[in-house]
N, C-alpha and C positions, 0 to 999 in steps of 0.2 A: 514452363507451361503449368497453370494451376488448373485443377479440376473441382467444382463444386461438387461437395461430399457432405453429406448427415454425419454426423457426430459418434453415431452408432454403428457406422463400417470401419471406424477406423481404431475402436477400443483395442486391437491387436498390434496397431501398425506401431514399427521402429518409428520414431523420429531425428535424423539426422543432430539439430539445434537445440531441441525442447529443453536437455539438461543444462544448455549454458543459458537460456533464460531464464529458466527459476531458480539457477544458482545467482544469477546477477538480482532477480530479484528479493533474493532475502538477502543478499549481500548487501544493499540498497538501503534495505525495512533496518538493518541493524546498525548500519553506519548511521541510519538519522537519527538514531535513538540512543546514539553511544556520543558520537560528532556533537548533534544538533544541539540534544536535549539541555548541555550544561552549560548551554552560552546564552544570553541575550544578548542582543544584537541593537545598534540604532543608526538608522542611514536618514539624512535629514528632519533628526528627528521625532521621525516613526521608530517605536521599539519593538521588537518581534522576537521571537524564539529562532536561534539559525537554524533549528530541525528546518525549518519549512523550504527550506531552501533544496534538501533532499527529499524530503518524505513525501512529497507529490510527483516523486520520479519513479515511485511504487507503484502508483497507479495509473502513470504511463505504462511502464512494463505490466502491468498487470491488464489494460487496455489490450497492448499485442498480444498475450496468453490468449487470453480469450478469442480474440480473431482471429489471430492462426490457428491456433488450438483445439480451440473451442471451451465450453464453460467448464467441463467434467477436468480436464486437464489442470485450467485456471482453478481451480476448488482446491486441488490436490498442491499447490503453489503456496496457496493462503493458509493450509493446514500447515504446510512447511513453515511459512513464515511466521504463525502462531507458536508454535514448538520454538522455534529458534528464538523470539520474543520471551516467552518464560522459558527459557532457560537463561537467556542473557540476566533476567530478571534473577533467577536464582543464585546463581554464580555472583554476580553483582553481589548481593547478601551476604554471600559465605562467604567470600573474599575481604569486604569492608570489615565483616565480623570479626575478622582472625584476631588475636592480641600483634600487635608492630610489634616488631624486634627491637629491643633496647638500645635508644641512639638515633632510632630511624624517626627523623622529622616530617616523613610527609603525608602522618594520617591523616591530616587533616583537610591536606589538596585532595588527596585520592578520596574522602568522602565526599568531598564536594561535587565531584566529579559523578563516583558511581553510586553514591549514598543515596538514591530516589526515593520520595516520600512514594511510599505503599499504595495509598490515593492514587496518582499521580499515574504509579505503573501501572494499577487494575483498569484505570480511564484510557488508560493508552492501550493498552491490549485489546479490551473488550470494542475500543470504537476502532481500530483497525480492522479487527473483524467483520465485525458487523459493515464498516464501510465497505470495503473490499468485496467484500458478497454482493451487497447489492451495486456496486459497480460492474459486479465482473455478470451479474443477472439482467439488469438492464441493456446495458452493451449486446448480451446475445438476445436477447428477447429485440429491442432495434434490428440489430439485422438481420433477423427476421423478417419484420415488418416491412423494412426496406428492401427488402431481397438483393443485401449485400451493398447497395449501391450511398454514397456520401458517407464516407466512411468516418469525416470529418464531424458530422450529428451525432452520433453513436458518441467515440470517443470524449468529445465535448458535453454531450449531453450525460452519458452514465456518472461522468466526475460532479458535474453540478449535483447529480444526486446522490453519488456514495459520498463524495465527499462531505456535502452538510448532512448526511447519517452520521459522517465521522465527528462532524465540531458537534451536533447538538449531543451525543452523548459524552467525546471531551472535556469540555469545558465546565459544564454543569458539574458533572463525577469528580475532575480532579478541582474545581477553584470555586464553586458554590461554596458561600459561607465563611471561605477564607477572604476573596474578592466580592464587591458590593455586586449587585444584580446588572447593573450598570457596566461597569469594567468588564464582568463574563459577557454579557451581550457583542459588546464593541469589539471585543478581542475576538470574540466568535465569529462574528460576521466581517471582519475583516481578514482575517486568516483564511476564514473559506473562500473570501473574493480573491486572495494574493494567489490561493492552490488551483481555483478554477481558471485565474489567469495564466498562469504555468503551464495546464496543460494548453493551453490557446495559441500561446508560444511556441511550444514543444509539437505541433499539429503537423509541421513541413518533415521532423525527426520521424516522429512516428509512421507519416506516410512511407518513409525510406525505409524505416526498417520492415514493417509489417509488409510493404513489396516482394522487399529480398527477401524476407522469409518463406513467403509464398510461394515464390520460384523455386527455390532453394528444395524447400518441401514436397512441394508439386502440387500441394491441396489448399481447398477456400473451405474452413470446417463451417455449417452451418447443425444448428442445435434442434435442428427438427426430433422428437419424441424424446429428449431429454431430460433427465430427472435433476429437478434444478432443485434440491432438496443441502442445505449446505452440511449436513451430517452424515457424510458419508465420503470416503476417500476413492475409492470404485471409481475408473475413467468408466 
């Protein structure tokens, strides 16, 4: 049995689930970014980065945050996921940096691997960001409007727009001026069609889980007088 609740009675409550969801979601954020980032991929032809094949699994889960949750919850997720981001990024650095031990052949797979041009990481982080907030904004602000109901708009509709937050500062940050104007365009807008088709797919998942979680929990969070201010970790 779920109860519809404002966001602001429940800054005290225990949540039974809440830590295996945003442990899976930055578990998620780091695998695309470790997995994804050092492969390209081509399936008929088409060549794509294999991140993208997880990294819009983020903001499916980050989708459920928010509406089980609610936004203040989801914030405190993304701040997680940013931390865990540079640090991965850090480490990555120090590790690459070390001098190999005389005899050891494989510095040169291992850079290839975690060596990420600088560019590259800062475009990645900062448009994760920036995406993810304003997905996880839009989605509450929707149900709102909707007073909970097609739950299917919201999800769908928050990723069309966190998402192309996320490619237009991407793509520009990390491949502007390496890649003609031309190649960043196309890659851009298709990647963000590949991610917003994903969640389109992933639409029958997400109804399952955001269900069971609901029950599970017992609450429908809705984000009436919430401070949707993304600088601040405070549910």
């Amino acid at each position: 049995m779920t109860a519809a609740t404002d966001a602001a009675q429940l800054r005290d409550r225990p949540f039974r689930y809440f830590d295996f969801v945003m442990a899976a979601f930055v578990v998620v954020l780091v695998l695309s970014n470790v997995i994804g980032a050092a492969k390209l991929s081509s399936v008929g032809g088409f060549v794509f980065g294999a991140g993208i094949l997880f990294f819009p699994v983020s903001y499916v889960i980050g989708d459920v945050l928010t509406e089980v949750y609610g936004y203040a919850r989801a914030r405190r997720c993304i701040w997680a996921g940013f931390g865990a981001l540079v640090f991965l990024a850090l480490m990555s650095w120090v590790v690459v940096s070390l001098p190999p031990a005389p005899g050891w052949e494989g510095q040169t797979a291992y850079e290839s691997v975690f060596g990420q041009v600088w560019r590259i990481v800062i475009a990645s982080i900062t448009a994760f960001w920036a995406g993810e907030f304003v997905n996880s904004f839009v989605l509450a602000r929707m149900k709102l409007l909707t007073e909970g109901r097609a739950l299917w708009s919201r999800t769908i509709g928050s990723t069309v727009v966190g998402q192309a937050v996320d490619s237009l500062i991407f793509y520009p940050v990390a491949f502007l001026g390496v890649w003609t104007t031309d190649q960043v365009l196309t890659v851009m807008v298709t990647n963000w069609a590949m991610k917003v088709a994903w969640e389109v797919l992933l639409t029958p998942f997400t109804y399952w889980v955001v269900g069971g979680l609901k029950r599970a929990e017992g609450v429908d969070v809705f984000d009436r007088g919430t401070n949707f201010t993304p600088f601040r970790t405070q549910v």
